[in-house]
C-alpha positions in Angstrom: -19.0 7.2 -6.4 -19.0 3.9 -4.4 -18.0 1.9 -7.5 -15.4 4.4 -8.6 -15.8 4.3 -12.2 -13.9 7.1 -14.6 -15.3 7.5 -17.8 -13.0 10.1 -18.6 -9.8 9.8 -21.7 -6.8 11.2 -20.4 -6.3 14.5 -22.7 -3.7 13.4 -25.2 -2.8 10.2 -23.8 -4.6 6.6 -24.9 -5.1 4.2 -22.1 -6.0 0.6 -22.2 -9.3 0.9 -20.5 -10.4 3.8 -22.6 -9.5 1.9 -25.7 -11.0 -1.6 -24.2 -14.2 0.7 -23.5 -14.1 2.0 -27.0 -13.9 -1.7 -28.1 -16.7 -3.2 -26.3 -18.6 0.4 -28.0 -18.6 -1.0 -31.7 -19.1 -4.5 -30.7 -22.6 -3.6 -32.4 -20.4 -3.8 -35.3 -20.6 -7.2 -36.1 -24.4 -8.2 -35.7 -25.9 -9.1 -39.2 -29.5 -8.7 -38.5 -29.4 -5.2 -37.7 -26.7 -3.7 -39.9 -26.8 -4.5 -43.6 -22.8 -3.3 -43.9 -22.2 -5.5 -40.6 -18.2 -5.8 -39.9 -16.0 -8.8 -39.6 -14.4 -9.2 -36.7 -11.0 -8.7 -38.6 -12.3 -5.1 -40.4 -13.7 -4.4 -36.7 -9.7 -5.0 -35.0 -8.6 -2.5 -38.0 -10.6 0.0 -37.3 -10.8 0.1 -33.4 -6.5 0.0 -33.5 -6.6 2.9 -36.2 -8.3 5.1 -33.7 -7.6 3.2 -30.1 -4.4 1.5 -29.9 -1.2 3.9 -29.7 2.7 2.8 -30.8 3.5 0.6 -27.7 7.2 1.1 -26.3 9.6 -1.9 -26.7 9.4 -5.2 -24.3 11.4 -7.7 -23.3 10.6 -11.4 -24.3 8.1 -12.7 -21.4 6.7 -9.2 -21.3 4.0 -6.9 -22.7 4.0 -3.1 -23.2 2.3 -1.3 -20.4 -0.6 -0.4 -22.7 -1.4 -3.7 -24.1 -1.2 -5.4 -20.3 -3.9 -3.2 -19.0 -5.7 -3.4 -22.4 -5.5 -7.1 -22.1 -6.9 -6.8 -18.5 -9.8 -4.8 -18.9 -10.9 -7.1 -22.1 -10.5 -10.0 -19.5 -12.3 -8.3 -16.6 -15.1 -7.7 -19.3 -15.2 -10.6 -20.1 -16.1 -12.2 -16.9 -18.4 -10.1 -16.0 -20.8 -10.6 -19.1 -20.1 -14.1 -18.5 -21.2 -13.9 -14.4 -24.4 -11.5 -15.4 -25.3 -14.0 -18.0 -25.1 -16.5 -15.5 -27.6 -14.8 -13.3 -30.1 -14.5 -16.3 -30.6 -18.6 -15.0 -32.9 -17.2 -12.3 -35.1 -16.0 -15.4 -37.0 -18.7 -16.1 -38.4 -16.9 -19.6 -35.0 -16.7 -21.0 -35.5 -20.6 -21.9 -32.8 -20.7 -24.6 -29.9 -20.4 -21.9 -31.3 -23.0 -19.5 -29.6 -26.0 -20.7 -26.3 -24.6 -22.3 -26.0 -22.1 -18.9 -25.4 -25.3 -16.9 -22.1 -26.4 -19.0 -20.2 -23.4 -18.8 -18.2 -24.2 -15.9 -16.9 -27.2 -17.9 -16.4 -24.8 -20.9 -14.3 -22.0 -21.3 -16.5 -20.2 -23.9 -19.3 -19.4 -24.1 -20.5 -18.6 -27.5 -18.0 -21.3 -29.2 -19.8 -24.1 -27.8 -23.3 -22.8 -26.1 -25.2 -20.5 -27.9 -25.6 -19.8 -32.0 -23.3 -17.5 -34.0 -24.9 -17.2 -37.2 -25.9 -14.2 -36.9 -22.2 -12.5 -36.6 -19.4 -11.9 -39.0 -17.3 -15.1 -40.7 -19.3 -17.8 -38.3 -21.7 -20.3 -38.7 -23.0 -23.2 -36.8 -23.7 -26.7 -37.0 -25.9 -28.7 -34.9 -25.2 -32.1 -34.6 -28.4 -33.2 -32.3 -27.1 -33.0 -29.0 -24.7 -30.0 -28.9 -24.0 -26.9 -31.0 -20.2 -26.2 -32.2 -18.9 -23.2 -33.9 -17.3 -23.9 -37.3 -15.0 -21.3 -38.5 -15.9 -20.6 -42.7 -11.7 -20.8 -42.4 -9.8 -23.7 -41.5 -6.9 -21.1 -41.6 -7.2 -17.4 -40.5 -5.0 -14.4 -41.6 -5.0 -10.8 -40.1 -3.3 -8.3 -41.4 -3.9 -4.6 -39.4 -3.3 -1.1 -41.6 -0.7 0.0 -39.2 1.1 -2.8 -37.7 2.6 -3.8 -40.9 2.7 -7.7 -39.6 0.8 -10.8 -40.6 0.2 -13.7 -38.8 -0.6 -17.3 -39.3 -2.7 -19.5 -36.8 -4.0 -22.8 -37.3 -6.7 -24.8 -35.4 -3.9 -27.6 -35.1 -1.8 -25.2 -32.9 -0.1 -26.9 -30.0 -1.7 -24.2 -27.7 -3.1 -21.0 -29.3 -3.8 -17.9 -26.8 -7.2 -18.2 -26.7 -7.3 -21.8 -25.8 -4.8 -20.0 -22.9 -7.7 -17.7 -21.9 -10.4 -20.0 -22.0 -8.6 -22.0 -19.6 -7.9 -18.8 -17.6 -11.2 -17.9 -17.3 -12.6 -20.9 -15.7 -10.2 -19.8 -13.2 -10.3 -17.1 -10.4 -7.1 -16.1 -10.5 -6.5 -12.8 -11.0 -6.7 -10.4 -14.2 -3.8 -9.2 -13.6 -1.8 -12.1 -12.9 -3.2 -14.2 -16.4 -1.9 -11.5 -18.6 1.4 -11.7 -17.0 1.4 -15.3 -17.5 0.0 -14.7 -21.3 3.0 -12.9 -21.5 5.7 -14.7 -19.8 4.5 -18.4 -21.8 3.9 -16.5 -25.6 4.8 -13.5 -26.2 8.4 -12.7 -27.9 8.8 -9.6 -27.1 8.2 -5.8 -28.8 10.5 -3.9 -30.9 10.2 -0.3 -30.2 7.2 1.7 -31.9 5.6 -1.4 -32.6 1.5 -1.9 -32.6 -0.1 -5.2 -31.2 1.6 -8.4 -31.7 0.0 -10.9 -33.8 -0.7 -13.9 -31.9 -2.9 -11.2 -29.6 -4.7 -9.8 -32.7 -5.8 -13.3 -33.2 -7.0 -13.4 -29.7 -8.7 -9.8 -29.8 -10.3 -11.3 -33.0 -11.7 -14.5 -31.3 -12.8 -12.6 -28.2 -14.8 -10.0 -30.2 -16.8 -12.3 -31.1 -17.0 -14.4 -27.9 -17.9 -10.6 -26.1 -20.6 -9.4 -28.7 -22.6 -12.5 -28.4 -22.6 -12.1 -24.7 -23.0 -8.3 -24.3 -26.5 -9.0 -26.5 -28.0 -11.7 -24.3 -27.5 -9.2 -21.0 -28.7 -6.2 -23.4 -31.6 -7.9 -24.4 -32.6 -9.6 -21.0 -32.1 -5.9 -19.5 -33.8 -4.4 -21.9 -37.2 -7.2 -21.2 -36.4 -5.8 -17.8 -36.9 -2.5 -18.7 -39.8 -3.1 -20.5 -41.5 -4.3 -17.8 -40.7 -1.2 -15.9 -41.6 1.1 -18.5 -45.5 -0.8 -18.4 -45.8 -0.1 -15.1 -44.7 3.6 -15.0 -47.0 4.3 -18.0 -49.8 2.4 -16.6 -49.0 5.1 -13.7 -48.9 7.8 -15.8 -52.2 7.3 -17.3 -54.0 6.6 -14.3 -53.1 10.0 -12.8 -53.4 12.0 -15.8 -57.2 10.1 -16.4 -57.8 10.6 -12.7 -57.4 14.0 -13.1 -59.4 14.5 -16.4 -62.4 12.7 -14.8 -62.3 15.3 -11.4 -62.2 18.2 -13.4 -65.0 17.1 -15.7 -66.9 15.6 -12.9 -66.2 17.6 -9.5 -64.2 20.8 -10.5 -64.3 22.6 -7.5 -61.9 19.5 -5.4 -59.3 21.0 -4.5 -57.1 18.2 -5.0 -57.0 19.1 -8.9 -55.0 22.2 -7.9 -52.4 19.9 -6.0 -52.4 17.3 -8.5 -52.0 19.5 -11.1 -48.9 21.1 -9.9 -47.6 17.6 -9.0 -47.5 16.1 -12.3 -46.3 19.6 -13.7 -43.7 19.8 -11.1 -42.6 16.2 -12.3 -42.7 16.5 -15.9 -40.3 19.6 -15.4 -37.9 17.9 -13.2 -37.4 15.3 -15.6 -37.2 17.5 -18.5 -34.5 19.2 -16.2 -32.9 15.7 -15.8 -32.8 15.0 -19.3 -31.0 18.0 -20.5 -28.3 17.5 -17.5 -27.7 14.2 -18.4 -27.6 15.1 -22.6 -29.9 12.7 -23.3 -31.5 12.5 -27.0 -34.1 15.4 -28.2 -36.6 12.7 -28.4 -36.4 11.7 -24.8 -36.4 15.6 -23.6 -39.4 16.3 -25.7 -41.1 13.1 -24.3 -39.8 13.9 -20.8 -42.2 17.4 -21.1 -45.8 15.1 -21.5 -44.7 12.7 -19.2 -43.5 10.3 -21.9 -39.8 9.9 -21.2 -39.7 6.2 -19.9 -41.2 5.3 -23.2 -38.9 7.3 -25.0 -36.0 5.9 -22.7 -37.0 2.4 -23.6 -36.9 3.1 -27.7 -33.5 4.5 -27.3 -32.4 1.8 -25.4 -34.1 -0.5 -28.1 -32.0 1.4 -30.8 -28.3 0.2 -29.5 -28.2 -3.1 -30.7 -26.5 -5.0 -28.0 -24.2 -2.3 -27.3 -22.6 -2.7 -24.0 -21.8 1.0 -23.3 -25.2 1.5 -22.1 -23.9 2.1 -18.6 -25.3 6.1 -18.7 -28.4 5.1 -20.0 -28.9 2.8 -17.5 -28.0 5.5 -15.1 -30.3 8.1 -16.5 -33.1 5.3 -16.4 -32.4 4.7 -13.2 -32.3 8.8 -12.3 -35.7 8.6 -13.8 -37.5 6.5 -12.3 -36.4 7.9 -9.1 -37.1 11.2 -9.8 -40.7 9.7 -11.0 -41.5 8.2 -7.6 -40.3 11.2 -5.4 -42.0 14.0 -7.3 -45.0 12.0 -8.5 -45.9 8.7 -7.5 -45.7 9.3 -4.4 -47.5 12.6 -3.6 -50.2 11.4 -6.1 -50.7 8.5 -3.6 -51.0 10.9 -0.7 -53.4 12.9 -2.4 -55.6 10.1 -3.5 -55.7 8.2 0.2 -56.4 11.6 1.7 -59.4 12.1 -0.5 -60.5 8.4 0.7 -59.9 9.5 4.5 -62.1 12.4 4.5 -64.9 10.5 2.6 -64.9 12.3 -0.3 -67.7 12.6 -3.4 -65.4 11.5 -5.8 -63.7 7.9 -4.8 -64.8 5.3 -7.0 -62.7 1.9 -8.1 -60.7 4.2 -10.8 -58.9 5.6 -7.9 -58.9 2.5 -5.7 -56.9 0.9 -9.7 -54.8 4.5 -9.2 -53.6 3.7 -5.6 -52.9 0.1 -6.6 -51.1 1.2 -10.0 -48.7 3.9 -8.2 -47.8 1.1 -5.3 -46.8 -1.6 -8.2 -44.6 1.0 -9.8 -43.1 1.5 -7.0 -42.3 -1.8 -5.3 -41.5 -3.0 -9.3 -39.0 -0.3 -9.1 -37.2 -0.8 -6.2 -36.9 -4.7 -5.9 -35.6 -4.3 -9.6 -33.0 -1.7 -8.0 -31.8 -3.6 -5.0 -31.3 -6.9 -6.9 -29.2 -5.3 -9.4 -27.1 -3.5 -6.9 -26.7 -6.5 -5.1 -25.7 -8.6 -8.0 -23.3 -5.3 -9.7 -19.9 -6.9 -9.9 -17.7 -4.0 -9.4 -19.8 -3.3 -6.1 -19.1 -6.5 -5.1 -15.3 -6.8 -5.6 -15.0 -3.6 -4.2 -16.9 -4.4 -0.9 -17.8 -8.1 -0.6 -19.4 -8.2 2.6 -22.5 -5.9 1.7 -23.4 -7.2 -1.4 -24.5 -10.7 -3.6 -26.7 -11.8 -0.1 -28.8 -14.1 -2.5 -27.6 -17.5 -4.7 -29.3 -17.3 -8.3 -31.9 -20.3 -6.9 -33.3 -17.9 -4.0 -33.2 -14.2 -6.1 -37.3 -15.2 -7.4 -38.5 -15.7 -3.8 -35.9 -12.7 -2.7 -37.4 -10.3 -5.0 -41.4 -11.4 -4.4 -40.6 -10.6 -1.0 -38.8 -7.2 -1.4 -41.9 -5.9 -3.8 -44.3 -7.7 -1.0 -42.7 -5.4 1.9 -42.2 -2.7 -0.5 -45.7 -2.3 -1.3 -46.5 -2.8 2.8 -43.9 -0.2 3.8 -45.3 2.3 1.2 -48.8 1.7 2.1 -48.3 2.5 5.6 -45.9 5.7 5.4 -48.5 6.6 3.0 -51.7 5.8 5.0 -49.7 8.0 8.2 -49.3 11.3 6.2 -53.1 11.4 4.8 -54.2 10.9 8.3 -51.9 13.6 9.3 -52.5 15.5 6.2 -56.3 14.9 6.6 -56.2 17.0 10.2 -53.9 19.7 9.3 -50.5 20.7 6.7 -48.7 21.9 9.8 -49.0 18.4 11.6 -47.6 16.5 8.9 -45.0 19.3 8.0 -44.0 18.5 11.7 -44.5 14.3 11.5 -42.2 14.3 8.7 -39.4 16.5 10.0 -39.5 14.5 13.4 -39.2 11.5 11.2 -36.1 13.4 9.4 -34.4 15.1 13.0 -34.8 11.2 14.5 -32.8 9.2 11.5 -30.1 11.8 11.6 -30.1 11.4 15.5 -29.9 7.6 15.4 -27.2 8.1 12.9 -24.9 10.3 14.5 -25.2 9.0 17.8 -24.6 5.1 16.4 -21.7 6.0 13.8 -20.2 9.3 15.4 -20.7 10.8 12.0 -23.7 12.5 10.1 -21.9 14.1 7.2 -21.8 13.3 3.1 -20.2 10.5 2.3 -19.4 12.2 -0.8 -15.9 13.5 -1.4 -15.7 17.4 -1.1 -19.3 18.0 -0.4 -18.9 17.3 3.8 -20.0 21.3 4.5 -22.9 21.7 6.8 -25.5 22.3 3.3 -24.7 19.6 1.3 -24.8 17.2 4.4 -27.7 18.2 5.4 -29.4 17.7 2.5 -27.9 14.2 1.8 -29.8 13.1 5.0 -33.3 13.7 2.4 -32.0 11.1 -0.3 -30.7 9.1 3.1 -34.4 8.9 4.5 -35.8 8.4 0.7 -33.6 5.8 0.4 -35.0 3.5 3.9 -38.7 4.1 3.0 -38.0 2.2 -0.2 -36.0 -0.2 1.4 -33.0 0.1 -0.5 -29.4 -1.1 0.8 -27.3 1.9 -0.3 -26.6 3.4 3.0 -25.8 0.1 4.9 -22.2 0.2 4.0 -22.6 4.0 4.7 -24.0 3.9 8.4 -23.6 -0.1 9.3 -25.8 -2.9 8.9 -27.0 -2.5 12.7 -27.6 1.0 12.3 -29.2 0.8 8.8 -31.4 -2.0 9.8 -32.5 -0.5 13.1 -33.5 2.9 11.0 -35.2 1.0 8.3 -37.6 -0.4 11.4 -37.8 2.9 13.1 -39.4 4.5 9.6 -41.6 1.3 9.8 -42.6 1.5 12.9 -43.4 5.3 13.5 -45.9 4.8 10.7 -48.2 3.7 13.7 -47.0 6.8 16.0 -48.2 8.9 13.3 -51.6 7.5 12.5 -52.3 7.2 16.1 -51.3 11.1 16.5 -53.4 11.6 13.2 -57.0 10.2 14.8 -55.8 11.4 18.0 -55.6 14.8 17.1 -58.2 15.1 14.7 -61.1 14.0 16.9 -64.2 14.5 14.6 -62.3 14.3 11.1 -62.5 10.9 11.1 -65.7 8.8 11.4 -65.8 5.7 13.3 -66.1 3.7 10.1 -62.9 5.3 8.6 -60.8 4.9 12.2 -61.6 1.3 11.7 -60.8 0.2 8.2 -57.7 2.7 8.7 -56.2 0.6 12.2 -57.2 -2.5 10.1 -55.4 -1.8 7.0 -52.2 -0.2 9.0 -52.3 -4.0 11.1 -52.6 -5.9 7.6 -49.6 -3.8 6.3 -47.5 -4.8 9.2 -48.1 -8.5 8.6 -47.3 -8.1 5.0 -44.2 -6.2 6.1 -42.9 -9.0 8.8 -43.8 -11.3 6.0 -41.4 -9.5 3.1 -38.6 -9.3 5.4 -38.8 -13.0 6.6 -39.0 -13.8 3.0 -36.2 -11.6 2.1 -34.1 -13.0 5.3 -34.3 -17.2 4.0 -33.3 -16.1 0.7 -30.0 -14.6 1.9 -26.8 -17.4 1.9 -26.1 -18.4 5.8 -22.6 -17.1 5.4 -24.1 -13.5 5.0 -26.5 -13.8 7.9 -23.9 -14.2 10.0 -22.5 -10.4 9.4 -26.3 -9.0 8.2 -26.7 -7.4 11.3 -22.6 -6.3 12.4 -22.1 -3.2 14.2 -19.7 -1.4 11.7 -19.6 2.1 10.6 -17.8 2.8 7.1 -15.6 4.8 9.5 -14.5 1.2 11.3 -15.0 -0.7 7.9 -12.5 1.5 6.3 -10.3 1.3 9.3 -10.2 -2.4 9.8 -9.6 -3.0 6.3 -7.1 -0.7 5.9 -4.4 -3.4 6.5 -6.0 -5.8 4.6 -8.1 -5.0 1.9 -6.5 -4.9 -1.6 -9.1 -4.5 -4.1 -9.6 -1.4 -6.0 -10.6 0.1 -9.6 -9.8 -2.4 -12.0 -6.5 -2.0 -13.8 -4.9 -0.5 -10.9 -3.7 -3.9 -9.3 -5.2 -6.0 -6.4 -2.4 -4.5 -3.3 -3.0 -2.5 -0.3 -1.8 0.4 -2.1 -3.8 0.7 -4.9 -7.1 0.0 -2.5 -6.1 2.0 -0.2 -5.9 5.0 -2.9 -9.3 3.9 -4.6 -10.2 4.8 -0.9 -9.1 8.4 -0.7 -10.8 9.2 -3.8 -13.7 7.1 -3.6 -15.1 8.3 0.1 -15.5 11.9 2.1 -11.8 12.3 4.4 -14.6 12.6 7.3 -14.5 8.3 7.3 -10.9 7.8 7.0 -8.7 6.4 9.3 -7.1 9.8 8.7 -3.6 8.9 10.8 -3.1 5.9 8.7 -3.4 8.1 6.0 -1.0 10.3 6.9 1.6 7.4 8.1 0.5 5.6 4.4 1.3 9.1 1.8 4.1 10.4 3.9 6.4 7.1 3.8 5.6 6.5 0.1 5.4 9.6 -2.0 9.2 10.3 -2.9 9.2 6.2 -4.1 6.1 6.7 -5.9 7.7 9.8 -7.5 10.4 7.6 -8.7 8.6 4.4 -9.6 5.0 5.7 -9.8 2.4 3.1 -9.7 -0.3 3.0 -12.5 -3.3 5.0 -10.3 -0.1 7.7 -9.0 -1.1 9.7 -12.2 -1.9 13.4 -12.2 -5.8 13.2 -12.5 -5.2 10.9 -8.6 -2.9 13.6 -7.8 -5.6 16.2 -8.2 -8.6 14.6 -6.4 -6.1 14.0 -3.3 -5.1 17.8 -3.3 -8.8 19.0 -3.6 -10.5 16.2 -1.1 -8.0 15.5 1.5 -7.0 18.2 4.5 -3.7 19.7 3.4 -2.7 18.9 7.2 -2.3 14.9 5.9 -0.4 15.8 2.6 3.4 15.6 3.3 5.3 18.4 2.0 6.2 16.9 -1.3 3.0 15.8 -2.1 1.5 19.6 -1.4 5.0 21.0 -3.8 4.0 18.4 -6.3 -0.1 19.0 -6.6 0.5 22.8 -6.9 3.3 23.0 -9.5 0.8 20.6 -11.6 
C-alpha cells in the first residue's frame, strides 16, 4: 500500500508499464549458462513486441506515441534503480568482483559495457586488455528487423550520436524520467505514421539496454538471493532446534507439560503457513514443504530456479510474509515457553535449550535488521516519501545493521524474559500485562496523532482498526520503522521506548506477585540479565543513531502525524507512482488511493477534485483512468466527490 504499486493489466488495453514489466520478465532469456536455447537480444525484442507492444497512434516529429513515452520511462526508471541497488551491494564486502568497477560508474554511463563481463549473454563478448574490461560487439554493424513493424534499421558504432549514447548520458543525470524521454524525443525521433509499431532507432536502444538490464537484474538477484540464504540457515537451524527440543522432552520427561504447548505451537505454525502459501499461489512444492515446516527451504530453491529474473517482487513478498508469520506464531512463543521452563527451575534445561533460546533470538534479529535495511534502502519508498527513509550512507549500513540485530536481540530478550515471569506466576497476569501493553500504545497513539484508525484505504471500521493496532505493536517490539510515517517519528520513537521500558514494569510485577515462585537465585540472575539487556539496548540504538547521515538527525525525532505530513505536503509534494508524472496533481491522487480518507486533509480534497474534474474529463491526465476512478468512489466519503465525479463513477 505505502509504495502504491499495481500489478494489474488493464483488461483489453496494453500499457507501457505492463509491457516494460513483461520485458524485464524474459530478461532470463538471454543468459547462456542456464538456458541451452538462450535468446539474442534481437529474437528477445521480436518476441516481447509480438505479445507486448500494441499499433501506436501517429506522432508528430519531436514526439512519441503515448505508449512508447511511458514504455520508455518505466525501462529508464528500471534502469536506475538496478543501477542504485547494485550500488548498495558496495557495503557487501563478499561481493569482491564489483569493488573496483562499482567505484567508476559515476564517470560511466553503463554499466555492463564497460564494468563487469558479458560473455555469458547473447551476441557479446569481452576483451580484457589488463587494466579495464570493454565490451566488443561480434558486429561492427547491427541490423534489426521486428515481425510486425515491417522496418529495418541501420546503426553504426561511428554514429554522430546514437540513442543510447543519449541515455547513458541521461542516466548519470537526475533529471527526471519523464523529462529525458521527451528530450529523446524532441532531439531524434521523426515522428510516427499512424498504426505504426516502434521506431527503429528505439529498437536499437531496447536492444542495447536488454542487455545492459539483464546483467544488472542478475548481480541484485544473486546478492539477494546470498541474502536469503543466509536467512533461510537461520530459520532452519530454528526449526530444528525446536522440533529436536521437543523430541528429546517427550523421550526424556513426557509428562512436561510444555510438550502439549509446543506441540500445538509448531502445529499452529506449519498450518498458518500452509494457509499462506495457498493464498499467495505459491508452487506445490513450497505448500507441501510449508506442511513439515520446510517452506523457507523450499522458498529459497524456487527462488534459486529464476535465473536472474527481476519479477521476483511476489516472491520476495511471500518470503517476507513468511518469515513473519514464522516469528509471530513460532519463534516467539517457543522462546517463551523455553525461558519459562528456565524460570521455574525445571528438570529438563540443559545447554540444548540454552543453543534453542540463542537459535530463535538470531533468527529473529537476522530477520528484522535484514527487513529494516531493505525498507530503508527500497527506492520507490524513498521517492515517494524522502524524509523517512535511506537514514544510512552505504559506508555506515555494516555498523547500522550490527547495531539493529544487537538491540534486536536485547529488545527480544527482555519482552521475552517479562512474559515468562508473568507467565511463570499465572496465564491471567500475563493475559492482562500484554493487553495493558496493547490499551497503552493505542492510548499514546491517539492522544499524540488525534487518530487510531487503519491507515489502510477502506478498512477504517472499528474491526479492522482494532486489529491493525496487533501488527502496529508487533511491528515496535521488533524494531521495525513501518509505522513512523504512520504515527510520527516522535510518537513512534516514544512508543518503541515505552515497549522497552515496561519490560521492567512487568518483571518487577512478575517477582512481585509471585512471592515464592521464584527463588532468590532465579530473582537474581533474572534482574541481572534484564539490566544487561538494557545496556545492549542503549548500545544498538547509539550505534544505530551514528550511522544515520546528520541531515536525517535533524528531523529523526519531528513531531508530525501522517495526518500533518500529508497536509503540509499537499502544496508541495509532486512525486507519485511512476509513469504518472512528478506534479502536485498526480501526487496528490497517488494520495487518495494510496492512504485511509481518515489522514487527509479532507477540505483540500474537496477544493482539489471539485475545481478539476470537468478539465480532467476533457484532457484527462494519465492516472484519471477508470481503475483511479473506481478506488476514489469506493474509499473517499461521497460528501467530498463533486457532483460530476459521483454521475461519472456510477454510470462506469
Amino acid at each position: 500500500t505505502m509504495a502504491g504499486i499495481e500489478e494489474e493489466e488493464e483488461e483489453g488495453v496494453l500499457k507501457g508499464d505492463y509491457s516494460c514489466k513483461m520485458l524485464m520478465m524474459s530478461l532470463s532469456k538471454l543468459d547462456k549458462r542456464h538456458r541451452p536455447r538462450a535468446l539474442s537480444p534481437n529474437q528477445l525484442l521480436n518476441e516481447w513486441q509480438e505479445q507486448y507492444v500494441p499499433i501506436m497512434d501517429a506522432a508528430a516529429p519531436g514526439k512519441f506515441p503515448e505508449f512508447l513515452t511511458e514504455l520508455l520511462v518505466h525501462v529508464y526508471i528500471q534502469t536506475r534503480s538496478l543501477q542504485a541497488e547494485v550500488l548498495e551491494l558496495q557495503s557487501n564486502a563478499k561481493l569482491r568482483v564489483l569493488r573496483v568497477g562499482l567505484q567508476r560508474v559515476a564517470s560511466l554511463g553503463s554499466f555492463s559495457a564497460r564494468t563487469f563481463p558479458l560473455s555469458s549473454f547473447s551476441d557479446h563478448r569481452v576483451a580484457t586488455d589488463g587494466q579495464a574490461q570493454t565490451e566488443v560487439r561480434t558486429e561492427v554493424q547491427h541490423e534489426w528487423t521486428l515481425g510486425g513493424a515491417g522496418h529495418e534499421s541501420t546503426v553504426r558504432d561511428d554514429d554522430p550520436v546514437t540513442a543510447s549514447e543519449f541515455w547513458s548520458a541521461a542516466l548519470k543525470t537526475k533529471e527526471e524520467p519523464t523529462a529525458v524521454v521527451n528530450r529523446l524525443a524532441f532531439e531524434m525521433s521523426p515522428g510516427t505514421p499512424e498504426e505504426s509499431y516502434i521506431p527503429p532507432f528505439i529498437t536499437q536502444l531496447m536492444a542495447d539496454q536488454v542487455v545492459e538490464l539483464a546483467w544488472l537484474q542478475k548481480l541484485v538477484h544473486n546478492a539477494r538471493t546470498k541474502q536469503l540464504a543466509k536467512s533461510v540457515a537461520f530459520a532452519m537451524i530454528d526449526y530444528a532446534t525446536d522440533i529436536t527440543l521437543l523430541v528429546r522432552m517427550i523421550l526424556y520427561d513426557p509428562s512436561n507439560t510444555a510438550i502439549v504447548y509446543a506441540s500445538i505451537i509448531v502445529g499452529a505454525s506449519n498450518v498458518c503457513q500452509t494457509v499462506l502459501s495457498l493464498v499467495f499461489e505459491e508452487p506445490p512444492s513450497v505448500v507441501l514443504s510449508a506442511v513439515i515446516g520446510l517452506k523457507p527451504l523450499a522458498q529459497l530453491l524456487t527462488r534459486r530456479g529464476v535465473n536472474g529474473h527481476i519479477g521476483d517482487a511476489k516472491q520476495r513478498l511471500e518470503t517476507s510474509a513468511s518469515f513473519g508469520v514464522d516469528a509471530v506464531t513460532e519463534t516467539f512463543p517457543m522462546l517463551v515457553i523455553y525461558s519459562t521452563m528456565i524460570l521455574r527451575g525445571d528438570k529438563f534445561v540443559d545447554w540444548f535449550q540454552i543453543a534453542a533460546i540463542v537459535s530463535s533470538l538470531s533468527t529473529m534479529s537476522t530477520h528484522t535488521a535484514n527487513a529494516f535495511m531493505a525498507i530503508d534502502a527500497d527506492p520507490r519508498l524513498a521517492h515517494y516519501y524522502p524524509a523517512h527513509y535511506n537514514f544510512f550512507d552505504r559506508s555506515e549500513q555494516g555498523q547500522a545493521k550490527l547495531g539493529l540485530r544487537l538491540s534486536c536481540v536485547a529488545s527480544l530478550a527482555l519482552k521475552v524474559t517479562a512474559f515468562s515471569a508473568m507467565l511463570r506466576v499465572s496465564t491471567a497476569l500475563c493475559a492482562g500485562g500484554l493487553l495493558c501493553e496493547l490499551l497503552l500504545i493505542l492510548a499514546v497513539r491517539t492522544f499524540a496523532t488525534g487518530e487510531w484508525r487503519s491507515h489502510i484505504p477502506g478498512k477504517v471500521n472499528l474491526f479492522t482498526s482494532i486489529l491493525s493496532v496487533l501488527p502496529h505493536y508487533a511491528s515496535v517490539v521488533s524494531q521495525q520503522q513501518y509505522y513512523r510515517l504512520i504515527i510520527g517519528p516522535a510518537v513512534w520513537a516514544a512508543i518503541m521506548a515505552i515497549t522497552v521500558a515496561t519490560n521492567s514494569v512487568m518483571v518487577a510485577c512478575a517477582l512481585g506477585i509471585g512471592g515464592s515462585a521464584f527463588h532468590t537465585e532465579v530473582r537474581t540472575v533474572l534482574l541481572g540479565f534484564v539490566c544487561l539487556a538494557y545496556v545492549l539496548v542503549a548500545v544498538g540504538w547509539g550505534m544505530v543513531w551514528t550511522s544515520i547521515t546528520p541531515e536525517k538527525r535533524k528531523t529523526f525525532f519531528r513531531n508530525e502525524s501522517l495526518k500533518q505530513y500529508l497536509d503540509r505536503e499537499w502544496e508541495t509534494r509532486t512525486a507519485s507512482r511512476f509513469g504518472w508524472g512528478d506534479n502536485l496533481n498526480a501526487a496528490r491522487a497517488h494520495v487518495v488511493v494510496t492512504w485511509s480518507h481518515v489522514y487527509w486533509p479532507k477540505e483540500k480534497v474537496r477544493t482539489w477534485l471539485n475545481e478539476n474534474w470537468r478539465s480532467w474529463q476533457r484532457h484527462p491526465p494519465k492516472w484519471f483512468d477508470a481503475k483511479w476512478r473506481k478506488k476514489l468512489g469506493k474509499y473517499a466519503p461521497k460528501d467530498l466527490l463533486p457532483k460530476a465525479a459521483l454521475q461519472q463513477i456510477a454510470g462506469e
